[in-house]
C-alpha positions as CSV (number, residue, x, y, z in Angstrom):
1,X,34.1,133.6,59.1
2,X,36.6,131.2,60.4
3,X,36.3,128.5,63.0
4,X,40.3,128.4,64.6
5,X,39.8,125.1,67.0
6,X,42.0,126.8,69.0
7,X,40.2,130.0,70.3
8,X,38.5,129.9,73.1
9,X,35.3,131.9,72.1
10,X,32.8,130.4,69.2
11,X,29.6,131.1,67.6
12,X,26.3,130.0,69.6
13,X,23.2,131.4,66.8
14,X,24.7,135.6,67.6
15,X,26.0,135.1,71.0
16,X,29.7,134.1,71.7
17,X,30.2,131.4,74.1
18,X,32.8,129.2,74.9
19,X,33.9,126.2,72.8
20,X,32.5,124.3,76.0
21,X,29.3,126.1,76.1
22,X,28.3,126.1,72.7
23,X,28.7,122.2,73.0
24,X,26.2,122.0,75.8
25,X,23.5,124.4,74.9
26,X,23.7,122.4,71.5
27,X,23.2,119.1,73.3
28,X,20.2,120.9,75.3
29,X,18.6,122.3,72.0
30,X,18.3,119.0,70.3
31,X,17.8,117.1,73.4
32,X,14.5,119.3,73.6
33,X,13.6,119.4,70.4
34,X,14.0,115.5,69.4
35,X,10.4,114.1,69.7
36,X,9.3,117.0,67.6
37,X,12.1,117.4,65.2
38,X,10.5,115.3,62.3
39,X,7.8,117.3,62.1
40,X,8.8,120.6,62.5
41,X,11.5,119.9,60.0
42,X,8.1,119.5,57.7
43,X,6.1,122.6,58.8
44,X,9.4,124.6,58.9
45,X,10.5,123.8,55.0
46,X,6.6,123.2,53.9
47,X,7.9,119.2,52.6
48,X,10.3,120.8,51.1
49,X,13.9,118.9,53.1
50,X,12.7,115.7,51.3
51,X,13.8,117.1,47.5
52,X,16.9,118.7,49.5
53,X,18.0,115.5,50.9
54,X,17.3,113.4,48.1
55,X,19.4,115.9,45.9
56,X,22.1,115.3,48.5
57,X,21.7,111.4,48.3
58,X,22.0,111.5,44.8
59,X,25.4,113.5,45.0
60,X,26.8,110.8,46.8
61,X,27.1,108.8,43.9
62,X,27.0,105.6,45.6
63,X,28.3,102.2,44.4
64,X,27.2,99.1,45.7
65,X,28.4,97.9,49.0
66,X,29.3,100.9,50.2
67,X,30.8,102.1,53.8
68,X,28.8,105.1,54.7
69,X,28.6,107.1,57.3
70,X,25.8,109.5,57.8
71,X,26.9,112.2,60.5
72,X,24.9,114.0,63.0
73,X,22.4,111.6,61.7
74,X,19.6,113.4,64.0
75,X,16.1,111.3,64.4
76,X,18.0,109.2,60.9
77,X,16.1,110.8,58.4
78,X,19.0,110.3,55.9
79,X,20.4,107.4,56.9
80,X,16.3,105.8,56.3
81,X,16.7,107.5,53.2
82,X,19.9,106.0,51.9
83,X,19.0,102.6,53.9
84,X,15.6,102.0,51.2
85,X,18.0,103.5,47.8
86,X,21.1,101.5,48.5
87,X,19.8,98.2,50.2
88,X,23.2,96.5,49.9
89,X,25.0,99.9,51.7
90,X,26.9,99.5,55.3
91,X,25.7,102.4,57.2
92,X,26.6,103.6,60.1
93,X,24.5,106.8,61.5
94,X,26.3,108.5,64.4
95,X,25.4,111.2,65.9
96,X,26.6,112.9,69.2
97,X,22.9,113.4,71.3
98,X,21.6,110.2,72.6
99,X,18.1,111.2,72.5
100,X,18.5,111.9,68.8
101,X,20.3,108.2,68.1
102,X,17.5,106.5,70.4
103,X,15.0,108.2,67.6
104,X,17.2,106.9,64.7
105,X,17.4,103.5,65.9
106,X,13.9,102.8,66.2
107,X,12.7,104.9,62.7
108,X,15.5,102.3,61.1
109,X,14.3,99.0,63.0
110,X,10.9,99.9,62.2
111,X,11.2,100.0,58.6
112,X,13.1,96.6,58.9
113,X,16.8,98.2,58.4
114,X,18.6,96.1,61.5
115,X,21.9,96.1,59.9
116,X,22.5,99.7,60.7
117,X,25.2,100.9,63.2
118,X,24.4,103.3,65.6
119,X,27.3,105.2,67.3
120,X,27.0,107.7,69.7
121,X,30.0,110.1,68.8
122,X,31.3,113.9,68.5
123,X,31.8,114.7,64.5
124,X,35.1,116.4,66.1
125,X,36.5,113.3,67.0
126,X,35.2,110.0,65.6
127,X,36.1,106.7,66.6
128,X,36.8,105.4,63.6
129,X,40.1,104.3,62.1
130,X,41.4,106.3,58.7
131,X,39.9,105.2,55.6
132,X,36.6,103.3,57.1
133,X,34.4,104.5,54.5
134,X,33.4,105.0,50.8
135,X,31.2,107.9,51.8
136,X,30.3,110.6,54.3
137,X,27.1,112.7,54.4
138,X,26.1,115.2,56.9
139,X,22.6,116.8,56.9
140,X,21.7,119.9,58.4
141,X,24.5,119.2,61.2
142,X,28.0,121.3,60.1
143,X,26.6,124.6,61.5
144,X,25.8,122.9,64.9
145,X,29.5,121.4,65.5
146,X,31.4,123.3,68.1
147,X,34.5,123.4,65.1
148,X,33.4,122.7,61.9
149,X,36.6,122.6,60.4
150,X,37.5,120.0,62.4
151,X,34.3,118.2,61.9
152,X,35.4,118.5,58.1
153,X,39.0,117.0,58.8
154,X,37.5,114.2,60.2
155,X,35.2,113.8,57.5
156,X,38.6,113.8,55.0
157,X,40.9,111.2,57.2
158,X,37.9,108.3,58.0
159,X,37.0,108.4,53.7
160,X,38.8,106.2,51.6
161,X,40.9,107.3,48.6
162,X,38.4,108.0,45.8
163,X,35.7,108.7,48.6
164,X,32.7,111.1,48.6
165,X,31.8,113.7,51.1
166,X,28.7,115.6,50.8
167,X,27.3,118.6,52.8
168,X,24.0,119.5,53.2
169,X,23.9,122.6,54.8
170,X,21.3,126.2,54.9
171,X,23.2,128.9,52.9
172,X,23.1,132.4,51.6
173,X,19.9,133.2,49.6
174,X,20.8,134.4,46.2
175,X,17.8,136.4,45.7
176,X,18.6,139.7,48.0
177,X,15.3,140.9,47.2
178,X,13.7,138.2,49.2
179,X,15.5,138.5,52.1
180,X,13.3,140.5,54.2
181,X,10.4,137.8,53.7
182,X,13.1,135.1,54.6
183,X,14.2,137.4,57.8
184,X,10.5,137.6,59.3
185,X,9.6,134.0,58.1
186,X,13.1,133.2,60.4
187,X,12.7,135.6,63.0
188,X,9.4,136.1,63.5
189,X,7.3,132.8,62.7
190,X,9.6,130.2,63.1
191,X,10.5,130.7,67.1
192,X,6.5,131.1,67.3
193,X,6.3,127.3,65.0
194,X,8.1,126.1,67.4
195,X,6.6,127.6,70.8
196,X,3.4,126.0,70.0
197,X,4.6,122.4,68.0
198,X,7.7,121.7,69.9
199,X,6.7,123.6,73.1
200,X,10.3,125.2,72.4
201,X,10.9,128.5,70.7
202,X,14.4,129.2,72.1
203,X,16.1,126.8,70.4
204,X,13.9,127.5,67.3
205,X,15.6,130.8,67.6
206,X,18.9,129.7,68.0
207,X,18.3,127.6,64.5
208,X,17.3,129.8,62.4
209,X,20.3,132.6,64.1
210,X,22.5,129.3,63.4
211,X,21.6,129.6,59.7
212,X,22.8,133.6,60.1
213,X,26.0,132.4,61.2
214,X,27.0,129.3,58.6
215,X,29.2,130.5,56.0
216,X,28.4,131.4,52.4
217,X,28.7,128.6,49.6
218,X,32.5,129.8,49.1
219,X,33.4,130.0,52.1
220,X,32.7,126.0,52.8
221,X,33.8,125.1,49.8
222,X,36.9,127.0,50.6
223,X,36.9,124.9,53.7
224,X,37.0,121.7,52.3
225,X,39.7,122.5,50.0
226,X,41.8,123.1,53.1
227,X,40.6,120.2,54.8
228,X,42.2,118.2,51.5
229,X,39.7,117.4,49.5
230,X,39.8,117.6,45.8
231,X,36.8,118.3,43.0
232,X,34.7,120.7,45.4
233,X,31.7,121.5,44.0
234,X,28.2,123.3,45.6
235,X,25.2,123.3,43.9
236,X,22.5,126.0,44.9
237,X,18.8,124.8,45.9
238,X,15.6,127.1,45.9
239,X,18.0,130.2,45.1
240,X,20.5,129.0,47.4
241,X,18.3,128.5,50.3
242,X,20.1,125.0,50.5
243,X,23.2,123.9,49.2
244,X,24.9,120.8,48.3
245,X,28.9,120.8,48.7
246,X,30.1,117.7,47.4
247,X,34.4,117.1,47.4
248,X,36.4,114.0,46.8
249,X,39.3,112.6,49.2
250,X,42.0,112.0,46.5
């Protein structure tokens, strides 16, 4: 599957909309979804998105002082995350839905982390100058961008030389013989989590046909070669529910 910025038609869970459209039913899923995304993201994986981020963290390898960005930072689960293991970091959490940010700031103020800068931004297009950081995480967020490939580009001109990108992303279960349970767990029960937690099972839907739709570890990794960057590697979590793409701006 291949993302070309230029056509006109894109991926929206198994529909095909326009690059337009798939950017505003996005902002309307996650604008409905926001007070309840926390918590669903706990029913959903059973706990299980805290050893998958913290796996993800750890890939990032980060020194002291770093610039980091965390993108599509959602409700700032992550950025919390890396905020309490690397206290003398500089992170930035952007992410393009307001109502999504507004949830990130407050989670980080609470805990006390003040220094963090919140930007409201598209991952397509982010307003920062080349080479701003040391790092770049994105959690949960690729398969949502309008372009991916773009998003990825991005990713490769604001890191520094030596810089670390990581990608936490859903992928292709390695196990075929469990795919059937993962199809009705997917299909069947999560739009029904979501109905009656989030009051939402549309855009549970579209999450879990979002998954459907991401490309296979390869295929991402083959897509951050082309976006330039060096040393791509994926490690496979829970069979390859979850994987972690990690690549180096040289």
């Amino acid at each position: 599957m291949t993302d070309d910025p230029k056509r006109t038609d894109v991926d929206f869970g198994f529909a095909r909309v326009s690059a337009e459209e798939k950017t505003r039913r996005v902002q309307a899923v996650f604008t409905s979804v926001a007070s309840r995304y926390d918590l669903m993201n706990d029913l959903m994986s059973g706990g299980l998105h805290r050893l998958w981020k913290r796996f993800a963290i750890a890939a990032l390898a980060l020194p002291p002082h770093a610039r980091v960005l965390d993108l599509a930072c959602g409700t700032g689960d992550l950025t919390l995350r890396l905020a309490r293991r690397q206290e003398t970091a500089r992170l930035v959490a952007c992410d393009r839905n307001p109502a999504m940010l507004r949830l990130a700031r407050a989670k980080l103020e609470d805990d006390g982390h003040l220094g963090v800068r919140p930007v409201c931004a598209d991952a397509e297009a982010l307003p920062f100058p080349d080479a701003s950081f040391d790092a770049v995480i994105i959690g949960f967020g690729l398969r949502n961008v309008t372009h991916p490939e773009q998003a990825l580009a991005e990713m490769h001109r604001v890191l520094a030389p030596s810089g670390r990108a990581v990608v936490l992303e859903f992928s292709r279960l390695r196990p075929r013989i469990l795919t059937p349970l993962y199809d009705f767990y997917s299909f069947r029960v999560l739009p029904r989590l979501g109905a009656v937690v989030a009051g939402d099972a549309a855009s549970y839907r579209y999450l879990a046909e979002s998954i459907r739709r991401h490309p296979d570890q390869e295929t991402l990794a083959a897509w951050m070669r082309a976006s330039g960057f060096a040393d791509v590697r994926y490690y496979d979590l829970h069979g390859g529910l979850v994987a972690v793409h990690r690549g180096i701006r040289p």
